[in-house]
N, C-alpha and C positions, 0 to 999 in steps of 0.2 A: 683754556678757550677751545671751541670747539665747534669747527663752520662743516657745512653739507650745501650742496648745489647739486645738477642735474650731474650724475656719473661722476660724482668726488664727495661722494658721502662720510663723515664721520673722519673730518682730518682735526686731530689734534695740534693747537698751537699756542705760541704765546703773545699776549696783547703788549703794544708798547706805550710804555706810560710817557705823554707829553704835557709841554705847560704852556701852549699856546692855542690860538684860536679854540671857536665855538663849536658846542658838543652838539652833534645832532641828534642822541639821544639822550637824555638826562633823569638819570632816577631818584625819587624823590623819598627816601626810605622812612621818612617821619610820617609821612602820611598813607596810613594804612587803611588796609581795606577790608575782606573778608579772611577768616582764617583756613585754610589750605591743606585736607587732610590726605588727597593723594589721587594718582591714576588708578585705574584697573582694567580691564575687561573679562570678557562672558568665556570660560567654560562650555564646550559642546562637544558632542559626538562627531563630529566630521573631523572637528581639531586632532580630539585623538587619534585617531583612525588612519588621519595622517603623519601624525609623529611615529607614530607604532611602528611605519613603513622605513625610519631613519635609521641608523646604527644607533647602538644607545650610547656614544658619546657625540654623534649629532641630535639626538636628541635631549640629551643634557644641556648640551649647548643651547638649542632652541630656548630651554626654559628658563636658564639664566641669561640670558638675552631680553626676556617677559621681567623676569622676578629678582634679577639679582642689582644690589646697587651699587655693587663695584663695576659690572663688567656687561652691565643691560639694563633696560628702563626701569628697573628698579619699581617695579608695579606692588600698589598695599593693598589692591581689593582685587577680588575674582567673585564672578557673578556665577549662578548655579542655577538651569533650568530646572524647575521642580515636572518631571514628564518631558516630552517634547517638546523642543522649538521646530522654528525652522530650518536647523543644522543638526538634528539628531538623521541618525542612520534609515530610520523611518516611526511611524504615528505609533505612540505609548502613553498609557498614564500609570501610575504607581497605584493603580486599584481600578479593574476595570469588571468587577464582579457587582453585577448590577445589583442595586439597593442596599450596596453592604454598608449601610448607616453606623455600624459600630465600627469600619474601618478594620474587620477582622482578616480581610484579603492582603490588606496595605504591605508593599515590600519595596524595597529599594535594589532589588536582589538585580537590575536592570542599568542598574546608577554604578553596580560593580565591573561592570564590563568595560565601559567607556570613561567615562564622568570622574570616578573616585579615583581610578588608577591617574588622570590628568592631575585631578586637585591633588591630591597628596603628593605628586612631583615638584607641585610650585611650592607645596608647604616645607618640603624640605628644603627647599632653596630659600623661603622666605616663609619661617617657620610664623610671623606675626601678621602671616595673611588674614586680612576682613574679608568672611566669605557672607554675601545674601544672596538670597534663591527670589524666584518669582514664576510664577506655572503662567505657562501659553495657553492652555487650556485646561481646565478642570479633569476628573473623569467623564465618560463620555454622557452617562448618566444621569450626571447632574446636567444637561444641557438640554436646550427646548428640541434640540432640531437631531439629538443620540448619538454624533458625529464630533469625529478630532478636530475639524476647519468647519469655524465660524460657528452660527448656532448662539443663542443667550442662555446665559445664566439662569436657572428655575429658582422662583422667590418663596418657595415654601420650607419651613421653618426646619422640618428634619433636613431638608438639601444643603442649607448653610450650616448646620451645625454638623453635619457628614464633614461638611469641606472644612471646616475649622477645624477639625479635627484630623483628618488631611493631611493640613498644613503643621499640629501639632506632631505628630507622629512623626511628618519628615525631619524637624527639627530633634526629636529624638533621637531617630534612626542616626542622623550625622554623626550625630554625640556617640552615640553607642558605636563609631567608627575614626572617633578620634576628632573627629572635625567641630569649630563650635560654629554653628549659622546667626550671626549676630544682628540681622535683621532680615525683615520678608517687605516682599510688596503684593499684595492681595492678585496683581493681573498683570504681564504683559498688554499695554495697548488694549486698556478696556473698551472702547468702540469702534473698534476695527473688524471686522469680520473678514477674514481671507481665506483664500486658498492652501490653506498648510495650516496647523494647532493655534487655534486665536477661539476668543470667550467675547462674546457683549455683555457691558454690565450699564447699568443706569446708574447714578449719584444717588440716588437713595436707598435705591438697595446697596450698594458700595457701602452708605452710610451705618442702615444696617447689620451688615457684614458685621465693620468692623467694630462697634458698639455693643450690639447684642448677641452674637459668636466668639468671634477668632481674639477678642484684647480680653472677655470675661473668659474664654477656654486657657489662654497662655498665663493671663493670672491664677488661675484654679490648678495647672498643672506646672506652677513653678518653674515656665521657661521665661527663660530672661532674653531672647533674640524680641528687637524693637520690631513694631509697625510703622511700617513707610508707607506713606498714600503716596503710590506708583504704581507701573510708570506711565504714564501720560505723553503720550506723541499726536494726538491728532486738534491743532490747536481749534478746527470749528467745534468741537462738541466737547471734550475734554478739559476745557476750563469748568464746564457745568458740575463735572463729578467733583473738581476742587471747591466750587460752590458747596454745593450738598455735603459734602464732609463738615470742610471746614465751619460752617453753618451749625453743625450738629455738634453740639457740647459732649454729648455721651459719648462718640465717636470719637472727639479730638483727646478725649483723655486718654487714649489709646495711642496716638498718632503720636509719632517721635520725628518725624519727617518727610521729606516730600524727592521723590522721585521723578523726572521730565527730562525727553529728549526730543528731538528731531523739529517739529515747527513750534513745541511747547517754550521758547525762551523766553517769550515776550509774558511768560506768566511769572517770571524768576523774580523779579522786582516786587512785586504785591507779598508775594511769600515772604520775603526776605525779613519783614515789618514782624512774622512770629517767632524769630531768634530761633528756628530750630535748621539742622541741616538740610540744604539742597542739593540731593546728586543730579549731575547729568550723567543717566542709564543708559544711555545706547549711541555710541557714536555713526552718524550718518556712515554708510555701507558706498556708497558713490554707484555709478552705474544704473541711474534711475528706470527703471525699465516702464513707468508709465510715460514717456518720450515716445513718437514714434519712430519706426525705421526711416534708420537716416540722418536719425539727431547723433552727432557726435558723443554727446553722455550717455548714450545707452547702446551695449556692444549683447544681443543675445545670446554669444556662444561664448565670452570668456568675460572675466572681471577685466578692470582695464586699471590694473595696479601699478602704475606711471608716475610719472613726477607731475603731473598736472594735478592727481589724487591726492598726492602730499603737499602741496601747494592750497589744494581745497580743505584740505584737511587743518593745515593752519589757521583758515580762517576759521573755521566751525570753532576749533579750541579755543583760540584768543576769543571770540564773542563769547562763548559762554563763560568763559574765565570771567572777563570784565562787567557781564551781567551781573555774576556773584554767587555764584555756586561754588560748593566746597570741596568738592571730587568730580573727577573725568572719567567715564568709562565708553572703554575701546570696543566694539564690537567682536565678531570672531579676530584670533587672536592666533590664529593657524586656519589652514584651509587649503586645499590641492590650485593650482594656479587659475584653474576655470571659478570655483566657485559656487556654484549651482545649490541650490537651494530647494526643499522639497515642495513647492505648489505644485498644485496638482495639475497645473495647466500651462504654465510657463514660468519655468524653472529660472530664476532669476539668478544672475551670475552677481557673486558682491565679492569685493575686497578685503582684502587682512592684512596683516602686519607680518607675519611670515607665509610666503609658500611652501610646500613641499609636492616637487615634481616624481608624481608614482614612478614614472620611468628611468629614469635615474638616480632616485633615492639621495636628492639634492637638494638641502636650505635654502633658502631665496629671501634676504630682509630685501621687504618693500620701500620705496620712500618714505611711505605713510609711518612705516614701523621707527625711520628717523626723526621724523617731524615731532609723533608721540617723546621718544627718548631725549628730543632735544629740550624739552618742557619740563619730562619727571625725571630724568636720573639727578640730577643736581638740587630737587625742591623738595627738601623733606615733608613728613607729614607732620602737623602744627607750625608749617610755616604762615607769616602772613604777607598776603597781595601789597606790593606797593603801587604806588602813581610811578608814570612815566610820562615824559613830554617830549614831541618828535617824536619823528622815524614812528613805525610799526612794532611794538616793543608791550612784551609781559615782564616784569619783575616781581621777586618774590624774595623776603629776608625770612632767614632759616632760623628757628630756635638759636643754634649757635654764631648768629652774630654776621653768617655770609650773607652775601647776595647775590641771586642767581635773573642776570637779564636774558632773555631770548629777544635776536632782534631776526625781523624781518626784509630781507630785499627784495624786492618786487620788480626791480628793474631786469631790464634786457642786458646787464655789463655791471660788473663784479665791479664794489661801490669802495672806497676807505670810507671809516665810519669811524666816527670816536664818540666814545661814548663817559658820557659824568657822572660817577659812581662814589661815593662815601668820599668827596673831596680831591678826587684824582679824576683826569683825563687818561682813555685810554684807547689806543686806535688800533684797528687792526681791517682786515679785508673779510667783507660778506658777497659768496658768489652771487653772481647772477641770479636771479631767482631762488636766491637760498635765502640760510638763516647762519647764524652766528652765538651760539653760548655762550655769557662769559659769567664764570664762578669766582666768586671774587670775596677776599677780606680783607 
């Protein structure tokens, strides 16, 4: 067992088994739910940049802490900017030699500096990492408006077979680096246009895309990395491109799954009905900077990576868990304790799961980095979701037979809590505003 509260993180303990009174939380392991293939999060340049600055056995640590599952959140996917995000060191794409439609420019030689040297740290800690990529913005080229931020997507027929090809090439490139890319998603936030690498796309060109490009280019050039229609965050306009796909038969023979984060949940349900996998891609960053000055959630000069974050953070996991998605992914995953992000106009301060303070050359686990570990170190991947009744509670039975409860306290005063598991009562204390693991067979 394993409780965390505000400044008593990550106490190990043991539950005691009673045979009286009523469990306030009770799991119900016959009645199963969706199957369970793991956490992850994103891969970026800032992340490195700041590990870089640790000793390399604080920075070892860092990464087993991310990746390892004896002794860290035991993370089985890392996500892969294809060019810039909004956490690279600044605006790039892996081909920015104008018209070069045969992709004779294309290199990754940019992805060796920050990017590879991160991913191959995790892979040797967790040599069976699921890596997917997803471009924030195409090259500049292929875009109406010639620019890294914002700008749409050009519908002309060499543009998308340029970028299909693109995208095949990166998946080689990895390959020819050791790495295998086991699926893409065609955009970052297709109708978003911002200040920092973002692309607009329509649903039917989307459909397009992936029908008459990028599923005939990766069958023709014998790569086996899936098509994910992803990822999807903005839920007024983005359910339309899940229209237009899914809608298009040519397209869907291509499509292996569906990618959605941030106000896209309420589309998880519908999808669910196609038996193929749902990740949730991007976990909410906190620190909403469209608040104005003054609102307590949004600080413009630093993240505000607090326990109230990781309390936020709880909820966002558990809903989407219990929607029925089948992977969580964590947003940056390192980052300096401000944050900041490159718009071109206000720099947006977000949260991570580990800091690292330039000044001191000092690790910092966030709360949020416990809240994650308190969900995946214990929940393998192929496990499946059980029911729970009472209390604020995820459960989950593992391949081998365990069951891993995460329960919830919400209260203002550390709760006894007993909980009903495979025929045994078992109680133990959840702080104040924390949470409480218990691994159990």
């Amino acid at each position: 067992m394993i409780t965390s509260g505000a400044n008593e993180y990550w106490k190990i303990g043991t539950p005691t088994e009673v045979t009286s009174g009523n469990a306030d939380v009770t799991v119900d392991d016959a009645a199963t739910q969706q199957r369970w293939d793991g956490f992850g999060g994103s891969f970026n340049e800032m992340g490195w940049n700041m590990l870089s600055m640790l000793s390399e056995a604080e920075r070892q640590r860092a990464i087993k802490l991310l990746f390892d599952k004896n002794e860290g959140a035991g993370f089985a996917y890392g996500r892969i900017p294809m060019g810039a995000s909004d956490y690279a060191m600044d605006r790039y794409s892996l081909n920015e030699k104008k018209d070069d439609f045969t992709m004779e420019s294309f290199s990754i030689a940019r992805d060796k500096e920050k990017l590879i040297p991160y991913i191959k740290a995790a892979l040797a800690v967790r040599p069976g990492l699921h890596l997917w990529a997803s471009p924030w913005t195409p090259p500049t080229w292929m875009k109406s408006n010639g620019a890294f931020d914002g700008g749409k997507m050009k519908d002309d027929a060499n543009t998308l077979k340029a970028h299909a090809l693109y995208f095949a090439k990166f998946v080689e490139a990895y390959a020819a680096e050791g790495m295998t890319i086991e699926a893409v998603h065609p955009q970052n936030e297709p109708t978003y246009e911002t200040r920092y690498p973002s692309c607009a796309w329509t649903g039917q060109l989307m459909a397009k895309f992936i029908g008459t490009h990028l599923g005939p280019l990766f069958e023709e050039r014998g790569i086996k990395a899936q098509i994910f229609l992803g990822t999807m965050s903005n839920d007024a306009a983005d359910p339309g491109i899940l229209s237009a796909v899914t809608g298009d038969a040519t397209a869907m023979k291509y499509v292996k799954g569906f990618g959605l984060q941030w106000n896209m949940r309420g589309s998880v349900n519908g999808l669910r009905t196609r038996n193929m996998p749902i990740v949730q891609t991007e976990h909410q960053c906190g620190n909403y900077n469209w608040n104005p000055p003054g609102v307590p959630t949004f600080n413009p000069n630093t993240a505000a990576n607090d326990h109230a974050y990781g309390q936020e953070s709880w909820g966002l996991i558990r809903d989407w868990i219990k929607a029925g998605v089948n992977s969580y992914n964590a947003w940056n995953m390192v980052l300096d304790p401000v944050g900041k992000n490159i718009d071109s106009q206000r720099p947006w301060p977000q949260n991570a799961l580990l800091n690292v303070k330039a000044d001191t050359k000092e690790l910092v686990l966030t709360p949020a980095y416990y809240v994650f570990r308190h969900v995946s170190q214990y929940v393998d991947p192929g496990a499946m979701r059980v029911n729970t009744t009472g209390g604020d509670a995820l459960a989950f039975k593992n391949p081998d037979g365990s069951i891993v409860t995460v329960i919830y306290n919400s209260g203002s005063s550390a709760k006894t809590t007993t909980l009903g598991v495979a025929g045994k009562k078992l109680q133990f204390r959840v702080p104040a505003g924390g949470w409480a693991t218990v691994n159990w067979k």
